[in-house]
C-alpha positions in Angstrom: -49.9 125.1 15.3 -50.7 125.3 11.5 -53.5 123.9 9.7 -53.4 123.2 6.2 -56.3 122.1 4.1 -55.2 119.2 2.0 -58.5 118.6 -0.4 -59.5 115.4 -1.6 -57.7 112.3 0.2 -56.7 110.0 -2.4 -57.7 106.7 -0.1 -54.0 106.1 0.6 -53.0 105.8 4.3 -49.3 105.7 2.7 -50.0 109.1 1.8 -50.8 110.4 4.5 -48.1 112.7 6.8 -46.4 110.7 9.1 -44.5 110.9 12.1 -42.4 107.8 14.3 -43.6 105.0 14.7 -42.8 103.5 18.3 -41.4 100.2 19.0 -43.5 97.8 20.7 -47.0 100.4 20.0 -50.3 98.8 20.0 -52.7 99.1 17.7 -56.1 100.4 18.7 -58.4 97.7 17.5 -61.6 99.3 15.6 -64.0 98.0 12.5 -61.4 97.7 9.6 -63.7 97.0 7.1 -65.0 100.6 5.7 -68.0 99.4 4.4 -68.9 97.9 7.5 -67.6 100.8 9.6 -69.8 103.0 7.3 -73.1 100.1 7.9 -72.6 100.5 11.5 -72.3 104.1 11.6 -75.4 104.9 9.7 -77.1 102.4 12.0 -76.5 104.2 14.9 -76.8 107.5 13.7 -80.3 106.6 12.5 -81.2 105.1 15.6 -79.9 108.2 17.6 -81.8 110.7 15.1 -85.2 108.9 15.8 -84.8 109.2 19.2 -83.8 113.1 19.2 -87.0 113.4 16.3 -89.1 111.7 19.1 -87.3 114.3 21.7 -87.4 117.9 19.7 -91.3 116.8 18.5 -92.5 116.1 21.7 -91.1 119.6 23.0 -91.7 121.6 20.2 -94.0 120.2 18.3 -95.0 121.8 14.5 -92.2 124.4 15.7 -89.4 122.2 14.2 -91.1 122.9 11.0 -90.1 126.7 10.7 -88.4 128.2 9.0 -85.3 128.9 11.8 -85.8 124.9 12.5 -84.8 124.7 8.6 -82.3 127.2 8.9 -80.7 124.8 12.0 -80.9 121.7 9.6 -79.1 123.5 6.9 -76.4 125.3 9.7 -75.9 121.7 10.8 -74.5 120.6 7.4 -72.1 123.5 6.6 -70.9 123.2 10.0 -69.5 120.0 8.8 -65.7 121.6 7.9 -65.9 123.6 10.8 -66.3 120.5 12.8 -62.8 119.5 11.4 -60.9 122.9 12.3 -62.3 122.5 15.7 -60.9 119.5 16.1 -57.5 120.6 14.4 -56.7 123.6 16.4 -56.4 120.6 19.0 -52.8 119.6 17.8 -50.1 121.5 19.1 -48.4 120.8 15.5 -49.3 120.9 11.9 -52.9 119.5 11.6 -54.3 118.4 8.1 -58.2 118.6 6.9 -59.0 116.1 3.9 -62.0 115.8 2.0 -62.8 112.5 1.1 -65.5 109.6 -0.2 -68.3 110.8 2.1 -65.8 111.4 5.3 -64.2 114.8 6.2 -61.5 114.1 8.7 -58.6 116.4 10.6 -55.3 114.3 11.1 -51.4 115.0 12.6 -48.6 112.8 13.5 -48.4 113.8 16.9 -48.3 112.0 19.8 -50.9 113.0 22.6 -51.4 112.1 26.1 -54.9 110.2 26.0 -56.8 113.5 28.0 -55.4 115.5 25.3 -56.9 113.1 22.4 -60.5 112.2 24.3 -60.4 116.2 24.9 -59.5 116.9 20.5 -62.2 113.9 19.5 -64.8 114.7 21.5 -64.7 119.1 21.7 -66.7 119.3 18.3 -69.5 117.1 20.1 -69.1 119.2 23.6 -68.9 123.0 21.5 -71.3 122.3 18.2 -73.4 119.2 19.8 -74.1 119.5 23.7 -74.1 122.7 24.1 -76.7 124.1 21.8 -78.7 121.2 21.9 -78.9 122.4 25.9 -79.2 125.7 25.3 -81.7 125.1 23.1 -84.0 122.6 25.8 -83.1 125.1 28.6 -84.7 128.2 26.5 -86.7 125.9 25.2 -85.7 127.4 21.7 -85.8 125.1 19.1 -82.9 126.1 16.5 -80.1 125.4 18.8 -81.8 122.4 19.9 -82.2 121.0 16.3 -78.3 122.2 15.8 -77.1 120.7 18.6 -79.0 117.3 18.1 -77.5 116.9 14.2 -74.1 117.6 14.9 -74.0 115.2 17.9 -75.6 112.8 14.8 -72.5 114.1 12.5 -69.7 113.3 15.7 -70.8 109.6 15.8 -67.5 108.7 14.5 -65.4 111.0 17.4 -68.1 108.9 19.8 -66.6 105.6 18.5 -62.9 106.6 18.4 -63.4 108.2 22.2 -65.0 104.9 22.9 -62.1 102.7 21.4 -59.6 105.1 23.4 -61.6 104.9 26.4 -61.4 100.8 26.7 -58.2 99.9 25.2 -55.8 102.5 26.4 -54.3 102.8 29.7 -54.7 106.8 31.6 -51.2 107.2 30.9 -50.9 106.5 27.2 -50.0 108.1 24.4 -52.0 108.0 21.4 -50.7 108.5 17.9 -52.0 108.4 14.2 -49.9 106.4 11.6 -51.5 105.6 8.3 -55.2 105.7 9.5 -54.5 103.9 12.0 -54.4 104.8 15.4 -51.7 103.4 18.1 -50.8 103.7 21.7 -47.7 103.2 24.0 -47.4 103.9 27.6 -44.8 106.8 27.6 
């Protein structure tokens, strides 16, 4: 497995790397539109962050406010690209990072059993998301918590791609990437 850092994306799913496209694939159906992808997403990621505020202030109170609780908020943001890699070391092949309009994203080719997908999408929300944010409510510590609680925010997208896997593909599918658009066929 390689990762390569690609920079900017230039907004052309033509440019992306490609691999085969199978005969007879569906296409996982998802919000097309980007704008309203982007409407919906900050709609639920709003709704999700008042309910951790209500959460984290009703356990810890004026502690958010410290300076470590700042510290998490700021930790939460540059762990955006590493968000990315986590996902990437995921693919057994070359994996690609782009930087783009507002969106980071990690991409490859390959074709996955849908485990191994559901497992790549959602290990940035189990390993930067759950488990802090657990840790955190356990120990009752608030700087994990308040990590934990903004990068599950940050992995609504992997929530709704997991989703989208979850209902439309059969257990032994295999899921694929082809010009930002994701496809399944039963293997």
């Amino acid at each position: 497995m390689k990762i390569k850092f690609m920079g900017k994306y230039n907004n052309d799913p033509k440019s992306l790397p490609k691999g085969e496209m199978i005969s007879g694939a569906h296409r996982i159906k998802k919000i097309d539109n980007l704008a309203v992808l982007t409407i919906v997403m900050t709609l639920f990621s709003c709704i999700l962050g008042y309910l951790f505020l209500i959460l984290l202030v009703n356990i810890f109170g004026r502690e958010l406010l410290s300076g470590a609780g700042v510290a998490a908020v700021l930790l939460a943001f540059l762990f955006l690209i590493p968000h990315e890699y986590i996902h990437a070391v995921c693919f057994r092949e070359e994996a690609y990072i782009y930087v783009g309009d507002g969106l980071l994203f990690a991409m490859s080719p390959e074709h996955m059993s849908k485990k191994r997908y559901l497992f790549m999408v959602m290990l940035p929300f189990l390993v930067l998301g759950a488990l802090p944010l657990s840790i955190g409510l356990t120990l009752h510590c608030s700087p994990p918590a308040i990590f934990g609680a903004l990068s599950i925010i940050t992995c609504m997208g992997d929530i709704y791609f997991a989703i989208n896997a979850l209902v439309q593909v059969p257990e032994k599918g295999k899921i694929y990437l082809y010009e930002m658009v994701n496809y399944w066929y039963e293997d």
